[in-house]
N, C-alpha and C positions, 0 to 999 in steps of 0.2 A: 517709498524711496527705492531707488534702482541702486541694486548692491552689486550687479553683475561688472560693470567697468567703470572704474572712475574718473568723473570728467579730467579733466587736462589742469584743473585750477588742482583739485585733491590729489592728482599725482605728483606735482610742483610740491605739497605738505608733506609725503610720504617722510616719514620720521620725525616730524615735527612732534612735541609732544603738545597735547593740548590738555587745560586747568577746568572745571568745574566754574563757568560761568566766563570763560572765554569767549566764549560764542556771542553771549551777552555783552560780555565790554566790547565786542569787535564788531555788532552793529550797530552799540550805539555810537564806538568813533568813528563809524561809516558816515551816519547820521549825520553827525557833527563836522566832520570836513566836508559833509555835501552844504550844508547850511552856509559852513565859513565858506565858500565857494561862490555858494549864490550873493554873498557879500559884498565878497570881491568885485564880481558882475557887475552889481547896484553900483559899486563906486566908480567901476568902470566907465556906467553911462551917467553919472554926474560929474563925473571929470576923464572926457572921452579921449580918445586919444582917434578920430575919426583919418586922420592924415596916415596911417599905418595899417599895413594888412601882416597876418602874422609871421611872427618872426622879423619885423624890420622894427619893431619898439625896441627890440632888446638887441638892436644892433647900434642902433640910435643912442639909447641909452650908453653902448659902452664907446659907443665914439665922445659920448658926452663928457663920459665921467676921465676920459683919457687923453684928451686933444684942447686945442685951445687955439686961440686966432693963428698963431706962431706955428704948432708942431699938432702933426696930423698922427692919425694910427692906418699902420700897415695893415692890407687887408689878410695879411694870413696870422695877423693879432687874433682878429675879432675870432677869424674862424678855429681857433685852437682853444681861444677862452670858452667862445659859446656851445664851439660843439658842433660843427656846421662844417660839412665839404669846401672847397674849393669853388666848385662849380654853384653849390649854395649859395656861399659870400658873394660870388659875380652877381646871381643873379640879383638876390636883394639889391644889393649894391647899384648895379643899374635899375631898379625899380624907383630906389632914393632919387637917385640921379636924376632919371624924367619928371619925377615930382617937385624936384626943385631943395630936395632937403641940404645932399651932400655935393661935395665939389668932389675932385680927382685932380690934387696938384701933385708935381715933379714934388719929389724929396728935396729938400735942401742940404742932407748931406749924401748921396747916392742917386745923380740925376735917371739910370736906369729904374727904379724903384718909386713907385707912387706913394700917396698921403692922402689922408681922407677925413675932411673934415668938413664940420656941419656949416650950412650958409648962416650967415647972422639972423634972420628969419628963425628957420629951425630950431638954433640955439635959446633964443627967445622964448618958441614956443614947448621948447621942452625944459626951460627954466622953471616955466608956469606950471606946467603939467607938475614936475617935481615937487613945488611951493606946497601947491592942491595936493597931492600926495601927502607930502611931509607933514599938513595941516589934520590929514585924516587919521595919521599915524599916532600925533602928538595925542588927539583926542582919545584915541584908544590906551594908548599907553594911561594919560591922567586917569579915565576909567580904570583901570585893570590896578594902577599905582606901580611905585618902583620894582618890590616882591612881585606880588603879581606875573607883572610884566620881563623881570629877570627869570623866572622859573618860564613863563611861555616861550620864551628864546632857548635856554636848555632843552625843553622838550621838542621845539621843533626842530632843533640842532640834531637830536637821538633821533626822529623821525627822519630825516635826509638820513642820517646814517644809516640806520638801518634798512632804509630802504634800497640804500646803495646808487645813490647820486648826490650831485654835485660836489664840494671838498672837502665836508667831512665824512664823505666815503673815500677817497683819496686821502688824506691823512690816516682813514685806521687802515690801510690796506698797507702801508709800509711799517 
């Protein structure tokens, strides 16, 4: 082992204190989110989402989950939700577009300001996609059972946290 400089990972730890058999639980939950990973994958190409290249499911998604025949989502929603520039949201946005997913209508209350909502196609196929989802979830959960499956949610709730993304690192931060 080279003691002289420590990579960039071990300077990042510098004060960290480390336990007698840390090393050990921390590869094997290396292990074990590489496995649940390659999971996720499998289920990805049994229920494909082939219409999407990345980053436009989960733009898709929150137009899903927030718009409806009636009222559209502003594009500087999506981009403050997910995390995404300006110039990002466009371009997705026009990638949906050419594909046929999303529309770009005037606002109904703000005709300078657009709305952005899925075409009834889209909406369809990501109704499906969700069903297929929710259907693989449900299995997992009856597997794991109610405990189970309430403590799996607490721990990966702790792991966002601590890792410092998404809301529940935003909520301990205030």
């Amino acid at each position: 082992m080279n003691t002289k400089e420590p990579c960039a990972a071990r300077a990042r730890l510098k004060g960290v204190k480390f336990m007698a058999g840390d090393y050990e639980l921390s590869a094997e939950l290396m292990e074990v989110m590489r496995m649940f990973s390659q999971s996720c994958i499998k289920v990805k190409k049994v229920h494909p989402m082939p219409m999407f290249k990345s980053g436009e499911a989960e733009v898709v998604a929150f137009i899903h989950r927030n718009s409806d025949n009636e009222k559209g989502v502003n594009p500087s929603r999506i981009g403050e939700h997910i995390g995404l520039s300006r110039p990002a949201v466009t371009a997705i946005l026009n990638s949906l577009q050419e594909k046929g997913c999303i529309e770009r209508r005037l606002s109904s209350t703000d005709r300078r300001m657009f709305e952005i909502h899925l075409t009834p196609e889209s909406r369809e196929k990501v109704d499906e996609m969700i069903f297929n989802m929710d259907a693989h979830v449900k299995k997992i959960v009856a597997g794991l059972g109610k405990e189970d499956s309430a403590e799996l949610i607490r721990l990966l709730k702790r792991v966002v946290e601590i890792s410092g993304h998404g809301q529940c690192a935003e909520k301990s931060d205030k």
